[in-house]
C-alpha positions as a Markdown table, in Angstrom:
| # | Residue | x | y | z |
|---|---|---|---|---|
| 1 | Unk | 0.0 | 0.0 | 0.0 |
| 2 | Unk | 1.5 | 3.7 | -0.9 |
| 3 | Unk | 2.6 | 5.3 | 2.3 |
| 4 | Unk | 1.2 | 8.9 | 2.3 |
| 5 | Unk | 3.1 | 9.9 | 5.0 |
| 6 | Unk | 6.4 | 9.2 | 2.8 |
| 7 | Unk | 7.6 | 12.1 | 0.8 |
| 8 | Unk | 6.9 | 12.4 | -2.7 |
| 9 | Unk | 9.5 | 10.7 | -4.7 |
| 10 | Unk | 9.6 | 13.7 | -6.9 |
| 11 | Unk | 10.0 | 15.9 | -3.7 |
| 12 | Unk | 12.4 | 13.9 | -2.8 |
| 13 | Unk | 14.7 | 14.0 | -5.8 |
| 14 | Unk | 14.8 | 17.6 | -6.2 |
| 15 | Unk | 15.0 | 18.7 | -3.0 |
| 16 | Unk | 18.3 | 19.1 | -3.3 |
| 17 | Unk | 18.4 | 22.2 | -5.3 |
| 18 | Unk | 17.1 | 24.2 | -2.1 |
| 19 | Unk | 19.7 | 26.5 | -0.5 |
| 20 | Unk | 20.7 | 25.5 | 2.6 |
| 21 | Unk | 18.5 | 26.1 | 5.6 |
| 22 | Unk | 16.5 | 27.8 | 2.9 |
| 23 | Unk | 12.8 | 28.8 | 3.9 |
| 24 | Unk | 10.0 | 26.2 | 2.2 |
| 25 | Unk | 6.3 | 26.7 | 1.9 |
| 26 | Unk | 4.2 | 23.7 | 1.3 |
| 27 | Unk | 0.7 | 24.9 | -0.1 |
| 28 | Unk | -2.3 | 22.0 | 0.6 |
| 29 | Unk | 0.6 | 20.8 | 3.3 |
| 30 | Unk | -1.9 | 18.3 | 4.6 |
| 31 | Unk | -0.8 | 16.2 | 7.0 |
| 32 | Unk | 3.1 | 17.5 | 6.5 |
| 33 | Unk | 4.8 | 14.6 | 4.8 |
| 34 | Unk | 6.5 | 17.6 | 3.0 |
| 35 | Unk | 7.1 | 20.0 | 5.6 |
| 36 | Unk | 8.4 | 17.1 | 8.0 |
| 37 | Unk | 10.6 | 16.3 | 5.3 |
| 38 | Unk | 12.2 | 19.9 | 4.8 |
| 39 | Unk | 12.2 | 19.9 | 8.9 |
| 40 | Unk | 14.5 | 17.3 | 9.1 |
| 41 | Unk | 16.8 | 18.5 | 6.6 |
| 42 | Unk | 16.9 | 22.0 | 8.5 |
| 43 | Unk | 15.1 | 24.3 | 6.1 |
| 44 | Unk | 12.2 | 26.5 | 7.8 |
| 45 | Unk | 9.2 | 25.2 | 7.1 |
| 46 | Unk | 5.5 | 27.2 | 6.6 |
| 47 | Unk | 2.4 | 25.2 | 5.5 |
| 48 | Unk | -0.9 | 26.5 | 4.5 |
| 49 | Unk | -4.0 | 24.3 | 4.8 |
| 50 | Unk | -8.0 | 25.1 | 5.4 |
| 51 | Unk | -8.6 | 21.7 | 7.3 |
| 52 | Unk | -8.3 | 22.5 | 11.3 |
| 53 | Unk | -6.6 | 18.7 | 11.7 |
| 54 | Unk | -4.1 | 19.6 | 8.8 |
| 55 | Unk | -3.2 | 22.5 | 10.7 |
| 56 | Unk | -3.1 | 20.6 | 13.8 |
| 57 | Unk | -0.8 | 18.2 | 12.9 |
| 58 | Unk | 2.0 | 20.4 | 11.1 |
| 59 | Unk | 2.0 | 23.0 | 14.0 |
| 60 | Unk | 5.3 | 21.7 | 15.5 |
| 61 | Unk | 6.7 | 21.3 | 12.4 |
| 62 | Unk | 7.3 | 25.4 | 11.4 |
| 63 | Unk | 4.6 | 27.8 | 10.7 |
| 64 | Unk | 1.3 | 26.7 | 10.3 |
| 65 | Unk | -1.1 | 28.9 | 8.2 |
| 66 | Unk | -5.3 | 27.9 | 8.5 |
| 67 | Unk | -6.4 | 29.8 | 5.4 |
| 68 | Unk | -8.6 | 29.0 | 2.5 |
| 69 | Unk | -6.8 | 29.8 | -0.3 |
| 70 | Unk | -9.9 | 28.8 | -3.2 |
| 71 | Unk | -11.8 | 31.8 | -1.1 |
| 72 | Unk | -9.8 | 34.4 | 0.8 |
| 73 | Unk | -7.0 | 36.4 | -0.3 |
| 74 | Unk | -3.7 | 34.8 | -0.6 |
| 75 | Unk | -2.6 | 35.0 | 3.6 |
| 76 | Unk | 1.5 | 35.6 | 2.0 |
| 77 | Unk | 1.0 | 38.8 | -0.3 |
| 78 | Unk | 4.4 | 39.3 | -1.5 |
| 79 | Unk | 6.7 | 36.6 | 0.5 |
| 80 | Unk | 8.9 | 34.5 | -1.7 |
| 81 | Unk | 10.7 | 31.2 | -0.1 |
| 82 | Unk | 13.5 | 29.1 | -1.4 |
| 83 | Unk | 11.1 | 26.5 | -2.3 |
| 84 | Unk | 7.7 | 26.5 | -3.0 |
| 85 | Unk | 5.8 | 23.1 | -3.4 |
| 86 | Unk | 2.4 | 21.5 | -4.2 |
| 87 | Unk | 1.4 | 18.0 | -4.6 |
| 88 | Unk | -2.0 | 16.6 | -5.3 |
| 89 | Unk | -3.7 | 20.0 | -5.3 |
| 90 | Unk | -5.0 | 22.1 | -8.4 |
| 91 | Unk | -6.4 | 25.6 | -8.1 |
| 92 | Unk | -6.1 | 27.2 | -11.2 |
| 93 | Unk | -6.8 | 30.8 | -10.2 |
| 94 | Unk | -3.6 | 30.1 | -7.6 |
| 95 | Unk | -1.0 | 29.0 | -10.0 |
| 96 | Unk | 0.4 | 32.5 | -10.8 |
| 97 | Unk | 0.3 | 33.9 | -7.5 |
| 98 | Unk | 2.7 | 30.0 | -6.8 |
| 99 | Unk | 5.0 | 30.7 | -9.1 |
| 100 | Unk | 5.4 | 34.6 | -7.9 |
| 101 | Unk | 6.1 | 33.3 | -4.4 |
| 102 | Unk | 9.4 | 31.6 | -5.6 |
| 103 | Unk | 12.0 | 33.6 | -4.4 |
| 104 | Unk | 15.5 | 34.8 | -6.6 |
| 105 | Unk | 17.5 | 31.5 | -7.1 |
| 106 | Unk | 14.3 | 29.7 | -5.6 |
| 107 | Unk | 12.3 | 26.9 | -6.7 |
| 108 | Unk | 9.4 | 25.1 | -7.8 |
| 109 | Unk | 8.2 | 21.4 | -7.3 |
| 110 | Unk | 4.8 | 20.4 | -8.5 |
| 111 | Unk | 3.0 | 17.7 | -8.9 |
| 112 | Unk | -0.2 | 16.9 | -9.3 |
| 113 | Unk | -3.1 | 14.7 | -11.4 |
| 114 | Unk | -3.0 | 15.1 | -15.5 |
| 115 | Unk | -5.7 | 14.8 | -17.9 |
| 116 | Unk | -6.3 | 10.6 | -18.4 |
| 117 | Unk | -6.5 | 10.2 | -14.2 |
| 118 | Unk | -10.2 | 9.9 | -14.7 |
| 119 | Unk | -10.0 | 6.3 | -16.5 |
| 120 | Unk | -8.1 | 5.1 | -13.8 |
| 121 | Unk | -9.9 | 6.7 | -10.7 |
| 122 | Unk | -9.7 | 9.9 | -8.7 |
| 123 | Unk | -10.1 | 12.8 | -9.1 |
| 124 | Unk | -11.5 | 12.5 | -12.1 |
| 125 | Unk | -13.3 | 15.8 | -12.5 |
| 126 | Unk | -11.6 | 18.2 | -15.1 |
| 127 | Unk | -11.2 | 21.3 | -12.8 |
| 128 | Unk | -8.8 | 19.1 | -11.0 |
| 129 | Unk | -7.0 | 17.3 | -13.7 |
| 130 | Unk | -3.9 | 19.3 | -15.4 |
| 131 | Unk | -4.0 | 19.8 | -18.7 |
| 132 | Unk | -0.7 | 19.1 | -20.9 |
| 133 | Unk | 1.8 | 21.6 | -20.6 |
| 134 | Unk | -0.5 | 23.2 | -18.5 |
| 135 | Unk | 2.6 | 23.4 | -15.6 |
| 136 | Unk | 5.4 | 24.5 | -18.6 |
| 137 | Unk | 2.8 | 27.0 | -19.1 |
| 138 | Unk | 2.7 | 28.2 | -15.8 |
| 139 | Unk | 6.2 | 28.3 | -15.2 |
| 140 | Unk | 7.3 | 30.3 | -18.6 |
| 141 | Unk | 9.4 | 32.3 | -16.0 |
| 142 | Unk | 11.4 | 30.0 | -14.8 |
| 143 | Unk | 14.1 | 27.6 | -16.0 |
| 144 | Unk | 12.7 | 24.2 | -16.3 |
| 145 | Unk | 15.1 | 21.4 | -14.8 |
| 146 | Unk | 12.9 | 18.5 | -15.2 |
| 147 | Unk | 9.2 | 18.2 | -16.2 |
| 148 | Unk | 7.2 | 14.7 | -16.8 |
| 149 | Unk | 3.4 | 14.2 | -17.9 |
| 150 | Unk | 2.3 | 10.5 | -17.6 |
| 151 | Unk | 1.3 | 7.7 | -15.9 |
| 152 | Unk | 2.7 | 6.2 | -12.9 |
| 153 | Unk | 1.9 | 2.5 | -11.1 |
| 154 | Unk | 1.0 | 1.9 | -7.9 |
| 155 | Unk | -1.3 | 4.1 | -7.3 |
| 156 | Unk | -2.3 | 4.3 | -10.5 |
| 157 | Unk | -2.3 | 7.7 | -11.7 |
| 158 | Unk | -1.3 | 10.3 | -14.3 |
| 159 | Unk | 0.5 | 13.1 | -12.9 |
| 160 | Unk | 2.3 | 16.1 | -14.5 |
| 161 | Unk | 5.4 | 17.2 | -12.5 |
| 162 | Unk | 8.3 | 20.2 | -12.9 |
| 163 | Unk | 11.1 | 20.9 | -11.0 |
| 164 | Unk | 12.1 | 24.9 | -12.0 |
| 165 | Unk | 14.1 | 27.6 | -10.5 |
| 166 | Unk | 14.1 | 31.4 | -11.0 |
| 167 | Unk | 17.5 | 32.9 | -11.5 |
| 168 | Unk | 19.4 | 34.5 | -9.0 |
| 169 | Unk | 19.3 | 38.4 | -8.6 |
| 170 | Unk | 22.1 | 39.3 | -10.8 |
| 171 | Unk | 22.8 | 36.3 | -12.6 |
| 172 | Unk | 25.0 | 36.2 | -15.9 |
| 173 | Unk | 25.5 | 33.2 | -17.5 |
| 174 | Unk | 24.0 | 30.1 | -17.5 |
| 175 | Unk | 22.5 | 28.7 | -14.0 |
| 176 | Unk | 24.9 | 26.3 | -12.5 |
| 177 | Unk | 22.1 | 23.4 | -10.8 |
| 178 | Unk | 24.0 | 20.3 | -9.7 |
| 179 | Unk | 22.8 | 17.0 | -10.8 |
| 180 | Unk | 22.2 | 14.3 | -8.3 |
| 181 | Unk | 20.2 | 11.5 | -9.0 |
| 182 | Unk | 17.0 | 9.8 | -6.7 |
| 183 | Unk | 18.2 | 9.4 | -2.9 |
């Protein structure tokens, strides 16, 4: 059975391209796989949640943020992290005001259901089902490491996924990202 309190694979992999201590925001945090992952590692963690038992159980963890974010305003006008993160949570009207939060030399993991998760179960609804190249799309201002649309076994799903970083204040030249496989 998949563990959903183990980190994302995908989380996982890139992870390494935070900075350092670097400040993380997990948006939908849930139940903090993510966050507890980042903890441990000694980045600063803030999640942002509407469930009350989401909240609950990522308080100890870093900052903990009880917000609706489909119906209020955004609760981080104008803060950018190191890392910003989403898994297994679509909200259209959100995804610029994601990719703004990314701070200079910051980056982005998402990941999340693709268009085809509805013949293998849920969700299945369009609204919550990426469409392809829907996250190159959002991410046109930032440098793309790695980006996947597909299906995936156990759980069976199809899932679109980008790791991308926005260039340092400053930067000439190409970015410099090391490489470093799956841990």
């Amino acid at each position: 059975m998949h563990d959903q309190l183990a980190p994302s694979d995908w989380i996982r992999r890139w992870s390494h391209l935070v900075p350092a201590g670097g400040q993380v925001l997990d948006v939908a945090c849930g139940q903090g796989r993510h966050m507890r992952w980042f903890s441990e590692r000694n980045h600063q963690v803030t999640g942002i949640d509407k469930a009350p038992q989401a909240i609950e159980s990522v308080v100890n963890l870093g900052r903990a943020i009880r917000a609706d974010i489909e119906a209020a305003p955004w609760p981080l006008p104008g803060r950018r992290f190191d890392c910003v993160l989403v898994t297994n949570y679509l909200w259209r009207p959100l995804l610029p005001t994601i990719v703004a939060s990314v701070a200079p030399g910051g980056l982005l993991l998402y990941e999340t259901f693709a268009q085809g998760n509805e013949t293998v179960g849920r969700p299945a609804r369009a609204e919550f089902l990426l469409r392809p190249g829907e996250l190159l799309q959002a991410c046109q201002g930032l440098r793309v490491v790695a980006y996947e649309d597909g299906y995936l076994d156990e759980p069976a799903r199809f899932v679109q996924r980008i790791a991308a970083v926005r260039a340092p204040l400053g930067a000439a030249g190409p970015l410099r990202l090391p490489l470093r496989g799956t841990p």
